[in-house]
C-alpha positions as a Markdown table, in Angstrom:
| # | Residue | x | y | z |
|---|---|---|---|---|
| 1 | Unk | 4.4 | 7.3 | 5.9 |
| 2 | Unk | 0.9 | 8.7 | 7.8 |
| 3 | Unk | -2.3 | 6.6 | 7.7 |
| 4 | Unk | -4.3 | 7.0 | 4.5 |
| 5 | Unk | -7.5 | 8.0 | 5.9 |
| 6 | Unk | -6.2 | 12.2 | 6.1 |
| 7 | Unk | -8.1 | 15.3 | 5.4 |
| 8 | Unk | -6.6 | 15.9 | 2.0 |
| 9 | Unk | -7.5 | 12.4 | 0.9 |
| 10 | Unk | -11.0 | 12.7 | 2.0 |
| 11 | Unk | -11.1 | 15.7 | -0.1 |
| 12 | Unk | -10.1 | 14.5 | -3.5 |
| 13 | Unk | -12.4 | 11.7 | -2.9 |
| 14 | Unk | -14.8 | 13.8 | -2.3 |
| 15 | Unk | -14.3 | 15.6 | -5.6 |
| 16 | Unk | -14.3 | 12.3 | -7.3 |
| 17 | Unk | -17.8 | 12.2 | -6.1 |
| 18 | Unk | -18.6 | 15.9 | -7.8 |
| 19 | Unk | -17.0 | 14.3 | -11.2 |
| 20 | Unk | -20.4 | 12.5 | -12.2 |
| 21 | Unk | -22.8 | 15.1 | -10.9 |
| 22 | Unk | -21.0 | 18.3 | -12.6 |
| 23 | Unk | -21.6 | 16.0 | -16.2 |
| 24 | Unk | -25.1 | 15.3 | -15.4 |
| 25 | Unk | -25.7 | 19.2 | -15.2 |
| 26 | Unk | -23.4 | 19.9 | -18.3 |
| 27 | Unk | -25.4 | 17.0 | -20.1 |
| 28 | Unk | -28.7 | 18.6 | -19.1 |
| 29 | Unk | -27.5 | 22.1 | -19.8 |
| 30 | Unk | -27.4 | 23.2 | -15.8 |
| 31 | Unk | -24.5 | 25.8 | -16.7 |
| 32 | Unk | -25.2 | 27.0 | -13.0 |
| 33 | Unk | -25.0 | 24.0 | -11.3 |
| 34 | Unk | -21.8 | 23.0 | -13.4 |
| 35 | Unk | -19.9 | 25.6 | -12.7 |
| 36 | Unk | -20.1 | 26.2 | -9.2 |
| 37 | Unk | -19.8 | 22.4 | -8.9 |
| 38 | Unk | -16.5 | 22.8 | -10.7 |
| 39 | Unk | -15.1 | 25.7 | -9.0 |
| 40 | Unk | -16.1 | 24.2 | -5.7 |
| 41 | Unk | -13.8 | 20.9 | -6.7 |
| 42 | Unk | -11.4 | 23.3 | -8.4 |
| 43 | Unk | -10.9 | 25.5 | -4.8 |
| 44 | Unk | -10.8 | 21.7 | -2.9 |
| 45 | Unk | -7.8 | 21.1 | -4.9 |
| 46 | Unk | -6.0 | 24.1 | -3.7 |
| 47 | Unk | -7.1 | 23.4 | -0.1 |
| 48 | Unk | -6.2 | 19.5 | -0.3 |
| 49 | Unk | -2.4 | 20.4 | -1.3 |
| 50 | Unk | -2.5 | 23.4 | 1.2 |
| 51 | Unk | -3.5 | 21.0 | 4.1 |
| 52 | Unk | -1.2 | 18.0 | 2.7 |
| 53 | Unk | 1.6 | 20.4 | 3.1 |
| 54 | Unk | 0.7 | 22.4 | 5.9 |
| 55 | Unk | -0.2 | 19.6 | 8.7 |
| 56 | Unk | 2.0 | 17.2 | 7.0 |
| 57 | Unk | -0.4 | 15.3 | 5.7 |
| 58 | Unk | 1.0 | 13.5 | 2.6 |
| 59 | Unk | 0.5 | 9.9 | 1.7 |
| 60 | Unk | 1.3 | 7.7 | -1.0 |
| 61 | Unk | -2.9 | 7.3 | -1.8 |
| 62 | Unk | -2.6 | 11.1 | -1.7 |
| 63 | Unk | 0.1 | 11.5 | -4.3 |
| 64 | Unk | -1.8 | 9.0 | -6.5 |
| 65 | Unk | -5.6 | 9.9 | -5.9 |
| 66 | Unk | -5.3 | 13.7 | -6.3 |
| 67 | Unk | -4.0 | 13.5 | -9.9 |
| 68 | Unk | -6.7 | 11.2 | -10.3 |
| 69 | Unk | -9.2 | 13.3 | -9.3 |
| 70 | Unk | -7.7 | 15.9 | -11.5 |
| 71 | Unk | -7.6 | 14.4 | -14.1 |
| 72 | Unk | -11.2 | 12.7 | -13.6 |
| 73 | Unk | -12.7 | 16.5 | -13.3 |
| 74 | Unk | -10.8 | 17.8 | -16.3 |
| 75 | Unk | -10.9 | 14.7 | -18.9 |
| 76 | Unk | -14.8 | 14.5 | -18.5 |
| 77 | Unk | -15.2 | 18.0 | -18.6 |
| 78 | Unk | -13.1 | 18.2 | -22.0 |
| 79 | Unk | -14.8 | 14.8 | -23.0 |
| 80 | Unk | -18.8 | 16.1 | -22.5 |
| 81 | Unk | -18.2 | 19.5 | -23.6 |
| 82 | Unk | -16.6 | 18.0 | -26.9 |
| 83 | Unk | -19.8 | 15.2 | -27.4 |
| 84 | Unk | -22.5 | 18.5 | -26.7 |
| 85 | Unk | -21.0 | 20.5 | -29.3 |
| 86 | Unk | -19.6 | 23.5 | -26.8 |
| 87 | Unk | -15.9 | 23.1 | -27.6 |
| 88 | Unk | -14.7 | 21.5 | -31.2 |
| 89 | Unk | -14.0 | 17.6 | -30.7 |
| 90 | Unk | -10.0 | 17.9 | -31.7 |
| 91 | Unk | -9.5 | 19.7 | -28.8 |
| 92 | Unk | -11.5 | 17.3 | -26.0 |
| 93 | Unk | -9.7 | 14.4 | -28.5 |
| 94 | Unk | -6.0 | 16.3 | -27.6 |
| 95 | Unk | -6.5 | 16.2 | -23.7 |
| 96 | Unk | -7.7 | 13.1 | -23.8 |
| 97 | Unk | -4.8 | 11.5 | -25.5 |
| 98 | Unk | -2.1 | 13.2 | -23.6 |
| 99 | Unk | -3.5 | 11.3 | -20.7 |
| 100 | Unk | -4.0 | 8.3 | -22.2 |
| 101 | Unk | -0.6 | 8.6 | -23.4 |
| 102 | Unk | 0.9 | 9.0 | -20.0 |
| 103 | Unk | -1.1 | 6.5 | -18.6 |
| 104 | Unk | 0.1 | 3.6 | -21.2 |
| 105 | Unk | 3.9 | 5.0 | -21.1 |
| 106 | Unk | 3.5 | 4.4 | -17.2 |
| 107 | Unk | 1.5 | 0.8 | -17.2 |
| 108 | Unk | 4.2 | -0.1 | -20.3 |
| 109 | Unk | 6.8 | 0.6 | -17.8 |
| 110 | Unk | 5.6 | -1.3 | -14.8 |
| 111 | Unk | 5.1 | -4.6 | -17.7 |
| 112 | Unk | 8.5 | -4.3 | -18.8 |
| 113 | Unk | 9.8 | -4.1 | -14.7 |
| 114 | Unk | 10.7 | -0.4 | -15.2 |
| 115 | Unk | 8.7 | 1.6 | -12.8 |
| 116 | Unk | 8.5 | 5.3 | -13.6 |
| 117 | Unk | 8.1 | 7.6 | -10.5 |
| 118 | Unk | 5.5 | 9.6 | -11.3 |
| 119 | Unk | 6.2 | 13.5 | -10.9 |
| 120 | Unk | 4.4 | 16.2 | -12.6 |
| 121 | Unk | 6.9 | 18.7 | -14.6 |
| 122 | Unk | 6.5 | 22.2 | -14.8 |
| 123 | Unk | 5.0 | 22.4 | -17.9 |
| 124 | Unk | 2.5 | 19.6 | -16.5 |
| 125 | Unk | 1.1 | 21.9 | -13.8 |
| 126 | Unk | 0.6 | 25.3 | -16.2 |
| 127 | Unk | -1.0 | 22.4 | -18.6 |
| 128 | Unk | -3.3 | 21.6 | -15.8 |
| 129 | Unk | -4.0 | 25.2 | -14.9 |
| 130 | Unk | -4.8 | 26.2 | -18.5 |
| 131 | Unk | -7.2 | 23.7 | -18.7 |
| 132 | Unk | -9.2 | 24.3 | -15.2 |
| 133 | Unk | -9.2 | 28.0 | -16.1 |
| 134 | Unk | -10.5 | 27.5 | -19.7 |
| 135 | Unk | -13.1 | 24.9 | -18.5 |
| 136 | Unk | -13.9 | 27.8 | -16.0 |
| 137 | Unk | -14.0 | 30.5 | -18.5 |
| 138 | Unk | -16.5 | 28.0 | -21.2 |
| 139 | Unk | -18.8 | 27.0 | -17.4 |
| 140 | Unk | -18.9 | 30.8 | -16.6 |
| 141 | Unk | -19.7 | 32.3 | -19.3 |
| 142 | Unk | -22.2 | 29.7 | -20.2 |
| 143 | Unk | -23.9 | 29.8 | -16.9 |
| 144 | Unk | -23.9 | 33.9 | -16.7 |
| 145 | Unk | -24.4 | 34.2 | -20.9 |
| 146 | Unk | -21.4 | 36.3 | -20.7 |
| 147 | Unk | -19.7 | 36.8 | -24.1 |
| 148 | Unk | -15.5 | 35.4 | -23.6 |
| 149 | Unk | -15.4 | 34.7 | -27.8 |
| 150 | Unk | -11.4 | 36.2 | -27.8 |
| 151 | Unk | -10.8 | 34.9 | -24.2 |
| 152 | Unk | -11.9 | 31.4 | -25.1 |
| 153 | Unk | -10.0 | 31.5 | -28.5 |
| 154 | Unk | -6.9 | 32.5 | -26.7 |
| 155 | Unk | -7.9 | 29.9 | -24.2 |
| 156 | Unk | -8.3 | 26.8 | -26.9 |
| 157 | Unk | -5.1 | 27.7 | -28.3 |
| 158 | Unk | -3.5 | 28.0 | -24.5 |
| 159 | Unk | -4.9 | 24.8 | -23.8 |
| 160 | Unk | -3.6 | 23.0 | -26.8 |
| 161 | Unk | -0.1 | 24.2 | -27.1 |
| 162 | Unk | 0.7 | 23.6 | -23.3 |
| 163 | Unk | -1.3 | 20.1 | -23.6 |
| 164 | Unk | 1.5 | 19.0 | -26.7 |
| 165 | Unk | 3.9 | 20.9 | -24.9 |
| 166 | Unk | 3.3 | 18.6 | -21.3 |
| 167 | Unk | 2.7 | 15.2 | -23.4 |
| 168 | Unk | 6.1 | 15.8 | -25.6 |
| 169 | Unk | 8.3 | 16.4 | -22.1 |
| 170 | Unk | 6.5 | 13.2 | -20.6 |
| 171 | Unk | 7.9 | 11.3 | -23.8 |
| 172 | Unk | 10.6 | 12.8 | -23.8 |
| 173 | Unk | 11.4 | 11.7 | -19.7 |
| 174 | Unk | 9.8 | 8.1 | -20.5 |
| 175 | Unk | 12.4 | 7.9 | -23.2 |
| 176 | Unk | 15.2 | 8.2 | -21.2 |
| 177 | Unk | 14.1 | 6.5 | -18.6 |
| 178 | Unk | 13.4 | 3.3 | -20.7 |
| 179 | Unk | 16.8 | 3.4 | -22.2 |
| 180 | Unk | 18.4 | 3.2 | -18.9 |
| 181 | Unk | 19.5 | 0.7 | -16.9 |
| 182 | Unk | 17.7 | -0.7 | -14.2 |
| 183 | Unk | 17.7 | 0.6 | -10.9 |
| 184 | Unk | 20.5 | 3.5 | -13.0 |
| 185 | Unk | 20.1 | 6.7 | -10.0 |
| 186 | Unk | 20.8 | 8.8 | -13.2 |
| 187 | Unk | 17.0 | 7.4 | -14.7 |
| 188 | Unk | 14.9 | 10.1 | -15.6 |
| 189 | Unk | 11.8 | 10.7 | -13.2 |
């Protein structure tokens, strides 16, 4: 395992950092200074992974504070756009519980001695992608007053159906793995 301190590491700190000051613009209606905020932590995501796996750069604070970082952006994106009346509150309340969800599945395992690995599915990763190109499309077209009204329908509904469709699969895999034995090589991951 490499040394902590890497390039890719550095970099999702870093958009840790942008987290707080892409909500102060959203909170103080800076739609330009939200967005580009947000793509600019979006594009370091790419270019974390890309350099992780490039220059063999992976470590286990990686692995754990990218999808934190992730899931920082995208949960107080959801979370501020819901409480300033931009997108309708069921949908910031959806994300956030999938998370929350996962998050309490994984801390009940580690209480009851059965850690889960944590791997993101398939489904997980297009969930994740809907979401950073909807909160794109709701930034963008906010900041440039570009009209997205059939995009951004087609975007909530995206959103939702892959956000029930990722939280059910982690369920599903936390399921099996909890009614497993111990240590069982066949556990679900």
């Amino acid at each position: 395992m490499h040394s902590n301190v890497t390039i890719p590491n550095l970099i999702s700190i870093a958009r840790l950092v942008l987290v707080p000051i892409c909500i102060d613009a959203l909170v103080d209606g800076r739609w330009d200074v939200a967005f580009w905020v947000f793509l600019i932590a979006g594009v370091s995501d790419g270019i974390d992974g890309w350099i992780a796996r490039r220059f063999d750069q992976r470590s286990e604070l990686g692995a754990h504070l990218d999808p934190l970082a992730d899931k920082a952006l995208l949960v107080s994106i959801f979370v501020t756009l819901g409480l300033v009346g931009i997108l309708p509150a069921w949908l910031a309340i959806l994300v956030v519980s999938r998370d929350v969800l996962i998050v309490g599945g994984v801390m009940l395992s580690w209480v009851l001695g059965r850690r889960m690995p944590i791997q993101p599915l398939f489904v997980s990763k297009a969930n994740t992608t809907a979401q950073i190109a909807f909160a794109a499309l709701v930034l963008g077209s906010r900041a440039f007053g570009v009209e997205t009204e059939r995009l951004w329908f087609a975007g909530e509904l995206a959103v939702a159906a892959l956000t029930v469709a990722s939280g059910s699969a982690y369920v599903v895999d936390w399921l099996k793995a909890m009614s497993s034995e111990p240590g069982d090589p066949g556990r679900a991951s």
